[in-house]
C-alpha positions as CSV (number, residue, x, y, z in Angstrom):
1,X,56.2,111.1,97.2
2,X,59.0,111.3,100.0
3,X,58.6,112.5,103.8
4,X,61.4,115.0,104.2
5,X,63.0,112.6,107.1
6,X,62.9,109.4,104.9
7,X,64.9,111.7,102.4
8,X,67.3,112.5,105.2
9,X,68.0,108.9,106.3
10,X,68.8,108.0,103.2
11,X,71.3,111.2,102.2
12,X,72.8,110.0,106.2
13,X,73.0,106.3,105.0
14,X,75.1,107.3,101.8
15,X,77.5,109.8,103.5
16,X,78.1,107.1,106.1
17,X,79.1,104.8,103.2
18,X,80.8,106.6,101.4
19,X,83.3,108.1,104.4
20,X,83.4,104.4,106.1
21,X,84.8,102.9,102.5
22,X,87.8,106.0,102.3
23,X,88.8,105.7,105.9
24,X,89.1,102.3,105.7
25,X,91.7,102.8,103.1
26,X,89.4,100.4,100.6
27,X,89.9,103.1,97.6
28,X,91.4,101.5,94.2
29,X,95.4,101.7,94.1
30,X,96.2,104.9,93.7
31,X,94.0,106.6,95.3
32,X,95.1,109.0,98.7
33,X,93.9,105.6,100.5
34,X,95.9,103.4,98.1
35,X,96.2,99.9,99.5
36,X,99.4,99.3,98.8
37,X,101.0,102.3,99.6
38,X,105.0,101.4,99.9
39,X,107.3,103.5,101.5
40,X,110.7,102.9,101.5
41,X,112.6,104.1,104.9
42,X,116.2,104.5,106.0
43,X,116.4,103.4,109.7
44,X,118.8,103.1,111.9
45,X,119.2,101.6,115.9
46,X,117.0,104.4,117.3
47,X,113.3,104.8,116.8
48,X,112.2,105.9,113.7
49,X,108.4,107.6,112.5
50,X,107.2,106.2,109.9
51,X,103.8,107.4,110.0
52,X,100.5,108.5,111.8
53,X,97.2,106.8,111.4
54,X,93.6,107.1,112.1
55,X,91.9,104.3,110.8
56,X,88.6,103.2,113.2
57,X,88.7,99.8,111.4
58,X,91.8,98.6,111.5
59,X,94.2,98.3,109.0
60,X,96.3,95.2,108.2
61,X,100.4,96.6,107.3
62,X,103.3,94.7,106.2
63,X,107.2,96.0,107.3
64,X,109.5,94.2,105.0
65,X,113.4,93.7,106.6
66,X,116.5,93.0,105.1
67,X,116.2,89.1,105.7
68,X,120.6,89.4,106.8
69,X,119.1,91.7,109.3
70,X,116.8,92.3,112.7
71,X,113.9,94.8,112.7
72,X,111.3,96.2,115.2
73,X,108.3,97.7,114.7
74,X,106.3,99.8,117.9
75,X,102.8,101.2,117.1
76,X,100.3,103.0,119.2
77,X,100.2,106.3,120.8
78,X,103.5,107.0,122.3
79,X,102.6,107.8,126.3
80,X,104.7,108.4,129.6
81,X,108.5,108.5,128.9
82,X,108.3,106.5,126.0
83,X,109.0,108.3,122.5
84,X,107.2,105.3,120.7
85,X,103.9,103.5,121.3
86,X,103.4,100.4,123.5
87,X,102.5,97.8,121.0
88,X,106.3,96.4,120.0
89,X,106.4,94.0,117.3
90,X,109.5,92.3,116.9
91,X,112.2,91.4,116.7
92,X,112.1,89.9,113.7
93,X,113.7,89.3,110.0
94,X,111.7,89.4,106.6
95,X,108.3,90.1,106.3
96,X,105.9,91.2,109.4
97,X,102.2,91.6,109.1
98,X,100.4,93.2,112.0
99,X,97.1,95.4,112.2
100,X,96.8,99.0,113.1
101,X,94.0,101.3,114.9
102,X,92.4,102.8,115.9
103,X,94.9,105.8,116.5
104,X,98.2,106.1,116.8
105,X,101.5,106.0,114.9
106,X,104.3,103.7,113.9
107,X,108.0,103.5,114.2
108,X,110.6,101.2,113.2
109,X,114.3,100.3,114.1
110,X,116.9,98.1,113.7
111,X,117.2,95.6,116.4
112,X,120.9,93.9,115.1
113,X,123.1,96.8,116.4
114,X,124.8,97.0,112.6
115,X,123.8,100.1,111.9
116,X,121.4,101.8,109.4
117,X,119.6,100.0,106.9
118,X,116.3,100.4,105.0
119,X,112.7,99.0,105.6
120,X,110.1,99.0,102.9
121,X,106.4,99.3,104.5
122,X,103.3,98.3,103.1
123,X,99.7,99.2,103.8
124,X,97.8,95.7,103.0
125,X,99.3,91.8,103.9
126,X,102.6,91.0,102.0
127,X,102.4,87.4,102.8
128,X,105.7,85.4,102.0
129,X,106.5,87.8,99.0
130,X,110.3,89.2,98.9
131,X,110.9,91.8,96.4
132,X,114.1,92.7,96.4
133,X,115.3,95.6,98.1
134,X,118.1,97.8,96.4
């Protein structure tokens, strides 16, 4: 009834599917590709990993600051006598939404020169929300 390489396309097709939908991180919350993921980090006026990614997409993230304070945010891959990636982000207060990918990592800091303080990041768009952070 089926040709051998029909069969084949099809079994390609699926696999294709199926990997495109977890690397793009569009897995139900929970998942290992929740999408919204929140980590809570302790940063202070140096450059701080927050995490590698690999997503051939694009991914939209959220960094949520102390609103009292200044934040930064660098992604990319870091290249040259950098320690962080090109792409800088900020300064800025609140909420930031950017996009990642396809490779690369990100790193926060604080831009105010008070000292360590602690950014909550989100994988996914935050919008205007403000939880509050403890």
């Amino acid at each position: 009834m089926f040709r051998g390489g029909s069969m084949r396309i099809r079994t390609v097709i699926i696999w294709l599917g199926i990997m495109s939908v977890l690397l793009s991180g569009a897995v139900l919350e929970g998942g290992p590709f929740s999408l919204f993921l929140v980590k809570e980090v302790s940063v202070g006026d140096e450059w701080s990993w927050v995490e590698d990614y690999f997503v051939p997409f694009g991914r939209d993230m959220s960094v949520q600051c102390f609103p009292e304070r200044t934040c930064e945010i660098a992604t990319g891959i870091a290249h040259g006598d950098s320690n962080v990636g090109p792409n800088n982000r900020g300064p800025f207060s609140g909420n930031k939404e950017f996009v990642i990918g396809p490779i690369g990592a990100v790193y926060v800091r604080m831009a105010d020169g008070k000292g360590e303080g602690k950014i909550r990041y989100y994988s996914g768009k935050i919008g205007t929300n403000t939880w509050p952070l403890p």
